[in-house]
Z-matrix of the N, CA and C atoms (Angstrom, degrees):
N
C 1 1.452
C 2 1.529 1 108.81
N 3 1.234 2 120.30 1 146.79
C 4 1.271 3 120.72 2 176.53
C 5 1.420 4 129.48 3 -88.12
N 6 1.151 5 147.82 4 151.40
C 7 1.290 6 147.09 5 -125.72
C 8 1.782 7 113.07 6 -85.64
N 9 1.861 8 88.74 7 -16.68
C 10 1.317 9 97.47 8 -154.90
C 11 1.901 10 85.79 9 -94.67
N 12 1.349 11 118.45 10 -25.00
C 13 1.591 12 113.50 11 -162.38
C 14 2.050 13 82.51 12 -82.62
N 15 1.571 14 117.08 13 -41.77
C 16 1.806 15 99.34 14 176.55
C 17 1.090 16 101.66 15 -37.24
N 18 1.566 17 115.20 16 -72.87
C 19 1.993 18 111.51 17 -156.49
C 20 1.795 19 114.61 18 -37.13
N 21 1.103 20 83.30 19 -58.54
C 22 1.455 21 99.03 20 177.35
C 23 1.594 22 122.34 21 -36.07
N 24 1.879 23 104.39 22 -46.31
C 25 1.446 24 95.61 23 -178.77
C 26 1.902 25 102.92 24 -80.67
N 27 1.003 26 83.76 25 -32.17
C 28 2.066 27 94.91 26 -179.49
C 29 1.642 28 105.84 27 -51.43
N 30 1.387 29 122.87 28 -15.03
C 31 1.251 30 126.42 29 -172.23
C 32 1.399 31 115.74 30 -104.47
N 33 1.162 32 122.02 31 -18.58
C 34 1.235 33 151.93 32 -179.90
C 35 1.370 34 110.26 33 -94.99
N 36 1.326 35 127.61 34 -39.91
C 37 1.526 36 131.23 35 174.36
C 38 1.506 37 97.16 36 -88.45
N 39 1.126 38 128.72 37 9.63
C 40 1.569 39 118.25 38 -176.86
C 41 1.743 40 96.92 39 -102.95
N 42 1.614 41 99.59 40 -38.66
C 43 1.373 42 121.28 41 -158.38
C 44 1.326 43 107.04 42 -56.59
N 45 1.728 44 91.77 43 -61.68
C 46 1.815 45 113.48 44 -173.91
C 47 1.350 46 106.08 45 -58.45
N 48 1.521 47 139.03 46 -47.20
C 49 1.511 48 143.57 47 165.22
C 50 1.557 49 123.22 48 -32.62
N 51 1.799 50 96.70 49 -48.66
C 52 1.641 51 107.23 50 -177.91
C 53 1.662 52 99.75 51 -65.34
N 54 1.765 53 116.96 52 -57.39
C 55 1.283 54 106.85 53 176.47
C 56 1.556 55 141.22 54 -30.25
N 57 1.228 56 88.89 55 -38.03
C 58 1.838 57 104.55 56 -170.92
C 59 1.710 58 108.09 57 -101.29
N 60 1.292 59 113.30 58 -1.16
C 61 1.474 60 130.78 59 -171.45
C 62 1.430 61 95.05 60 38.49
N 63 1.339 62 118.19 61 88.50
C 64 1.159 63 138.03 62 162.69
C 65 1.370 64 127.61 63 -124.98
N 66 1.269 65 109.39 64 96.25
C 67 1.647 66 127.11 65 -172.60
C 68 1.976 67 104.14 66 -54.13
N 69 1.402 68 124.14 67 143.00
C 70 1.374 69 129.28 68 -159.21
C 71 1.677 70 86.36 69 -78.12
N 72 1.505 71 132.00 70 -30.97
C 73 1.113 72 104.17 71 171.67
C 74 1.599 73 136.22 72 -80.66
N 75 1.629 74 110.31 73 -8.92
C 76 1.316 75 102.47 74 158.78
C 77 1.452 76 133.09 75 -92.12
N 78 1.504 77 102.87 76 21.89
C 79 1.644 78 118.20 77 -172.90
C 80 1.147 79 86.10 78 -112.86
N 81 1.546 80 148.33 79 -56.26
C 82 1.475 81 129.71 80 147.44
C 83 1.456 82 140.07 81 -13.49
N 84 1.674 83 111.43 82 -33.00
C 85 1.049 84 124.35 83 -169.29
C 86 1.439 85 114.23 84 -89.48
N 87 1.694 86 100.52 85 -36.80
C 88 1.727 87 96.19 86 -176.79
C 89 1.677 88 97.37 87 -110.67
N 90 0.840 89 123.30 88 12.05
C 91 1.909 90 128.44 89 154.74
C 92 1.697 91 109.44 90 -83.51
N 93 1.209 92 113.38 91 -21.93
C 94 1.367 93 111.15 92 -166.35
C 95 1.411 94 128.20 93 67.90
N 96 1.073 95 122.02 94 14.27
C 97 1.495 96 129.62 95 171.38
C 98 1.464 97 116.57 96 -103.06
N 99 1.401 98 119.00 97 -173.56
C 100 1.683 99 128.96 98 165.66
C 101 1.133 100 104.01 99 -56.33
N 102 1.189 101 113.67 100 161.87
C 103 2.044 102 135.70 101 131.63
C 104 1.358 103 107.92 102 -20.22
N 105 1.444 104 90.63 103 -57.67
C 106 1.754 105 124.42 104 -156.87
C 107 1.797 106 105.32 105 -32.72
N 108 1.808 107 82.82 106 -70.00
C 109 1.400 108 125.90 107 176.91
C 110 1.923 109 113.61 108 -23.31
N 111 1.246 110 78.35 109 -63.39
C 112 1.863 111 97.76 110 -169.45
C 113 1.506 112 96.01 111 -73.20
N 114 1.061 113 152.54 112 -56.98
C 115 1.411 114 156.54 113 -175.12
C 116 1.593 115 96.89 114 -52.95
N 117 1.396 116 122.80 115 -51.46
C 118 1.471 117 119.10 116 156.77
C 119 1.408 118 131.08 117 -17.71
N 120 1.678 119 107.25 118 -59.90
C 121 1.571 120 142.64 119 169.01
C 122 1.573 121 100.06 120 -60.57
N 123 1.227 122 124.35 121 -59.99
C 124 0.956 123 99.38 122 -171.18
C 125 1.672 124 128.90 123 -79.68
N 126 1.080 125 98.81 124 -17.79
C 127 1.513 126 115.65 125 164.12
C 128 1.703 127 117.40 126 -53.59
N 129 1.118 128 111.96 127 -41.51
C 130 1.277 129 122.40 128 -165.55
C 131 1.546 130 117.39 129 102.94
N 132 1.240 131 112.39 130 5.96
C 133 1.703 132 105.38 131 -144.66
C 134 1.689 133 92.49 132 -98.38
N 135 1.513 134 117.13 133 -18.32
C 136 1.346 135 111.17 134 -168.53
C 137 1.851 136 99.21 135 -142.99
N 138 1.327 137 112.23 136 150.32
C 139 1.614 138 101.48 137 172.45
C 140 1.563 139 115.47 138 -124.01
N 141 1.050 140 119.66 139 158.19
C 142 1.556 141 112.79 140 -161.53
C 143 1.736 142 108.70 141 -95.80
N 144 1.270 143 126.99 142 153.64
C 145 1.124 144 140.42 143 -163.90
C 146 1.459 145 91.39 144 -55.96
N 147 1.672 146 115.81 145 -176.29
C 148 1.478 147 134.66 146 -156.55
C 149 1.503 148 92.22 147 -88.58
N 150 1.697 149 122.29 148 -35.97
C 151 1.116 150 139.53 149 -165.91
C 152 1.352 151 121.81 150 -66.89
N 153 1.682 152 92.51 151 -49.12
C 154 2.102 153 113.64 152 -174.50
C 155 1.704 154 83.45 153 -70.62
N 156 0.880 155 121.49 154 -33.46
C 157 1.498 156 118.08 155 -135.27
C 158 1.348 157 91.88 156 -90.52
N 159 1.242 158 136.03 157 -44.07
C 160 1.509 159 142.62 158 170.85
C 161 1.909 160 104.37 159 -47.16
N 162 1.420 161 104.90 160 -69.05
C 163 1.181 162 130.00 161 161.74
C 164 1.686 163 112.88 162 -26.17
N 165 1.508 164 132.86 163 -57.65
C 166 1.434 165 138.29 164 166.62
C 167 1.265 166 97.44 165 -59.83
N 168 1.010 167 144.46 166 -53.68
C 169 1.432 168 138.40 167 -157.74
C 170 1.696 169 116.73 168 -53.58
N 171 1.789 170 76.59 169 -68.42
C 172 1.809 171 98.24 170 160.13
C 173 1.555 172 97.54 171 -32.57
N 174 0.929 173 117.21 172 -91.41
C 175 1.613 174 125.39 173 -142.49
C 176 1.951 175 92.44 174 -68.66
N 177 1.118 176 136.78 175 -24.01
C 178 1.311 177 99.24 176 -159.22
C 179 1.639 178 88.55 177 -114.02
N 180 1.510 179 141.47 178 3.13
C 181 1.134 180 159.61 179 139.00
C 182 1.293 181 100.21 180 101.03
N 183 1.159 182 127.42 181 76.30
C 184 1.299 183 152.53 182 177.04
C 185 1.613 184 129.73 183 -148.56
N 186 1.736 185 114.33 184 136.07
C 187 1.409 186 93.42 185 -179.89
C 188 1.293 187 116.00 186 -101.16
N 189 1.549 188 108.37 187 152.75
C 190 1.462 189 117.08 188 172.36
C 191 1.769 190 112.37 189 -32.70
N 192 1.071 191 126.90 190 -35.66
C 193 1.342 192 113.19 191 -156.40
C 194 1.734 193 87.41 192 -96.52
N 195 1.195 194 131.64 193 -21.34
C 196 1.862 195 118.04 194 143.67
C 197 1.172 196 126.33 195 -29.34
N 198 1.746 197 104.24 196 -74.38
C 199 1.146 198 115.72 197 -163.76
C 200 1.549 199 109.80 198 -69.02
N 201 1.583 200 110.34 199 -23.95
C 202 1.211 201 89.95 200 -169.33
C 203 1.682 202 98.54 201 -115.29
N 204 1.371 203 120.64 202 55.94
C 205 1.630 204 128.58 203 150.45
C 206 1.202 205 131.43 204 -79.54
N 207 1.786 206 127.30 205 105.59
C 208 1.601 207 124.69 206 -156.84
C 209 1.320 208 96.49 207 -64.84
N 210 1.032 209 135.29 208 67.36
C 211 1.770 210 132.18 209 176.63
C 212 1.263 211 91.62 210 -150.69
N 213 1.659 212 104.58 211 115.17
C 214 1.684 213 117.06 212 157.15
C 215 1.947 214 112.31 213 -41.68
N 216 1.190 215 143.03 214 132.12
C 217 1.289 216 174.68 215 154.37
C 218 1.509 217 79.64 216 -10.33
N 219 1.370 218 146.02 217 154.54
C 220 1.344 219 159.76 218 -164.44
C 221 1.671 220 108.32 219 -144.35
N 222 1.415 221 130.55 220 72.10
C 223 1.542 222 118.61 221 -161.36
C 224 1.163 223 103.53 222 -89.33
N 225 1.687 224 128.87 223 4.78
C 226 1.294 225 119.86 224 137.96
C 227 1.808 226 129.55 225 -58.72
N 228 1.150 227 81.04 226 -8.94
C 229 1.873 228 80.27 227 -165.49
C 230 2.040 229 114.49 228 -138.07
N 231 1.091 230 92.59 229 138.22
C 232 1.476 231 110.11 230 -175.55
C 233 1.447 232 97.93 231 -53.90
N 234 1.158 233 124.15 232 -64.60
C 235 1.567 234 138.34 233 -136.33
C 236 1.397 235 103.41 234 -37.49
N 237 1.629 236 114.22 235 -62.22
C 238 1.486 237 102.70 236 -173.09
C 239 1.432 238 86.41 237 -98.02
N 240 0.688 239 142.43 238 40.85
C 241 2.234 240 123.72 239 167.08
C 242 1.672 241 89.14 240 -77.31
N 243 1.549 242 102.88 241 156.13
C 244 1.246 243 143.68 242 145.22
C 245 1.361 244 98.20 243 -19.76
N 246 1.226 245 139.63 244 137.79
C 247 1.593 246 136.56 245 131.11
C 248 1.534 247 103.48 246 63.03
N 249 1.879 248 121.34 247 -3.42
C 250 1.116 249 96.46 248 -159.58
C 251 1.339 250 131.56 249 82.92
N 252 1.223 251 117.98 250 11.45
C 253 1.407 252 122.69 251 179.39
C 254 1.842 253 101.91 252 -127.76
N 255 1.414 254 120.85 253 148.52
C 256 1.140 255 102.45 254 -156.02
C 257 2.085 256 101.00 255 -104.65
N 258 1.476 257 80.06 256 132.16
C 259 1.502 258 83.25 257 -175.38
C 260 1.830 259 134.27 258 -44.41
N 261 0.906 260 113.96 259 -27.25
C 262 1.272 261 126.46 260 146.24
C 263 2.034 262 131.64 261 -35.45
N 264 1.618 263 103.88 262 -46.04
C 265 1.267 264 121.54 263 -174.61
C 266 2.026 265 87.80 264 -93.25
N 267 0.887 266 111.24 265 -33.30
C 268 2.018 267 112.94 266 177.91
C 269 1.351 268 108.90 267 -55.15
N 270 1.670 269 96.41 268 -57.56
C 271 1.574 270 85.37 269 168.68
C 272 1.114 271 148.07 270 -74.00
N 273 1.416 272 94.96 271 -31.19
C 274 1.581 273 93.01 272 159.59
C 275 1.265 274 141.81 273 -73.29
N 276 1.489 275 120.25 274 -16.03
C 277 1.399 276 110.65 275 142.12
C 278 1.157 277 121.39 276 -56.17
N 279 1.634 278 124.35 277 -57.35
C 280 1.528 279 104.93 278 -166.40
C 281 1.626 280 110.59 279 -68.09
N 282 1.128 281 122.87 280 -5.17
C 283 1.590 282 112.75 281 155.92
C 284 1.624 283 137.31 282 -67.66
N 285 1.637 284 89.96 283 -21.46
C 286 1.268 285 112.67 284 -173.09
C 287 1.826 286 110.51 285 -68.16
N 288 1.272 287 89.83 286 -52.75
C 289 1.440 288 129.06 287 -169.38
C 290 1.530 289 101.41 288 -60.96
N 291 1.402 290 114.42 289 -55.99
C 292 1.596 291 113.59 290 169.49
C 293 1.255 292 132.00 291 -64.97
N 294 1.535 293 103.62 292 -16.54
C 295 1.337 294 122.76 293 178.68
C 296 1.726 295 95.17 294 -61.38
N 297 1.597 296 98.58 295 -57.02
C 298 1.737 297 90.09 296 -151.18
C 299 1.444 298 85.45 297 -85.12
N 300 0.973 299 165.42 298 23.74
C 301 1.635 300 152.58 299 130.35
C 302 1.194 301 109.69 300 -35.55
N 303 1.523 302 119.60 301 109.88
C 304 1.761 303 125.15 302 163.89
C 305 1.199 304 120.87 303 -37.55
């Protein structure tokens, strides 16, 4: 695969995680793998079996054929966002949100 379709899924497994506020160690936990593992995923550098990968979906509420589109995330554009909301405005709430956490 080429370097540019990794980023892409690594950006997308970062994306779908922030949505569901799902910390890489409890996506470890119900995938059954490392920390290690998922930081892999999100990197781009490694992709998870047919199994984990069904399993992430489930849990971070996203479908495989999202997560796994060789096109970097577009936060100009709805089309592939999350829910329709543009990934850009996702994160910045959930930054927002952690911000004001004591």
């Amino acid at each position: 695969m080429t370097r540019a379709i990794n980023d892409a899924f690594g950006q997308r497994v970062r994306a779908a995680m922030a949505v569901a506020r799902i910390s890489r160690q409890e996506m470890a936990r119900a995938c059954k793998v490392s920390p290690q593992a998922v930081q892999r995923w999100t990197d781009g550098t490694a992709y998870p079996t047919s199994g984990k990968l069904m399993t992430f979906c489930d849990l971070a509420g996203c479908s495989m054929e999202w997560l796994l589109w060789p096109h970097p995330v577009d936060v100009r554009s709805t089309e592939w966002a999350l829910n329709g909301t543009h990934i850009k405005n996702i994160v910045r709430t959930v930054m927002d949100e952690l911000a004001a956490t004591p």
